[in-house]
N, C-alpha and C positions, 0 to 999 in steps of 0.2 A: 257324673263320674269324676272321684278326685283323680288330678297328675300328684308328681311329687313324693313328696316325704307321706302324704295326705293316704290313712288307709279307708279301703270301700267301707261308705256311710258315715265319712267323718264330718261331713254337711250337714246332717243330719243328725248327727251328734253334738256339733256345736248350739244349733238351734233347740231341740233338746235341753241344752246346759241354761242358752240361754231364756226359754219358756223358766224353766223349772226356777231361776234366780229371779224370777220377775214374781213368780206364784207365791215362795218364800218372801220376797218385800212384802208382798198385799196383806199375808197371812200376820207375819210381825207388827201391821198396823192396824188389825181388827181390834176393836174395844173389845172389854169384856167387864162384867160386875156392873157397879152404880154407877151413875150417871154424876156426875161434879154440877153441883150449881152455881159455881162461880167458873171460870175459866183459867186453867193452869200456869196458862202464859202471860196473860196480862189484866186476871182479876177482875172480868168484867162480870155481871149477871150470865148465865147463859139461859134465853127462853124457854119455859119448861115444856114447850109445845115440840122444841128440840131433845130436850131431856128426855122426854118419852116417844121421841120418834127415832130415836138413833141411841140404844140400850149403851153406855160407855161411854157416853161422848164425854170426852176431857176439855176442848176446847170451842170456843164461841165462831160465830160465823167467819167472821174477818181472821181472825188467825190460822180456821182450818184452811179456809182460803187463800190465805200469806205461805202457808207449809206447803199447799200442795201446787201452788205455781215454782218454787222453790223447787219442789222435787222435779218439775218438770224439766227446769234444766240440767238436770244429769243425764248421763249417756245410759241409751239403753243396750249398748253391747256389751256381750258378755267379756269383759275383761279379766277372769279367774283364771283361765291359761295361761301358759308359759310362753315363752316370745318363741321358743321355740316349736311350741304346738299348733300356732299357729296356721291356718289353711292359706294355700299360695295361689 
C-alpha cells in the first residue's frame, strides 16, 4: 500500500515503467540484416562461425564484450519521472 502523495498501484506502476524501459534497451540492440565481416568498431575480421550464429552481428568478440561490460555500469532505475513523481 502506497502513503503520501503516492496513488494505489503506484509501485507497481513504477516497476511496470521500469520492466518495460529495460525491454525497449534490449529490443533497440537486436541486430537485424547481414552480418559485417569485418568489425565496426575496430576493423578486426569477425569469425564467420560467428557471422552465422548471431544473424547481425556488427561487432567482434572483444568489443561486444567491451560494450556490454560498459553497459553494465549504468543504473537500472527507472529514472523517466519527475522528482516529483517520485514514490516516498
Amino acid at each position: 500500500m502506497a502513503s503520501g502523495w503516492a496513488h494505489d498501484g503506484a509501485v507497481q506502476d513504477q516497476i511496470d515503467a521500469t520492466v518495460n524501459s529495460a525491454v525497449e534497451r534490449a529490443r533497440s540492440r537486436m541486430t537485424v540484416g547481414d552480418s559485417l565481416e569485418f568489425c565496426e568498431e575496430c576493423d578486426n575480421e569477425i569469425p564467420e562461425k560467428r557471422r552465422h550464429a548471431i544473424l547481425g552481428v556488427r561487432l567482434c568478440i572483444v568489443c561486444q564484450n567491451e560494450m556490454e561490460s560498459h553497459d553494465k555500469t549504468k543504473s537500472m532505475y527507472n529514472r523517466s519521472g519527475s522528482k516529483d513523481s517520485q514514490l516516498r
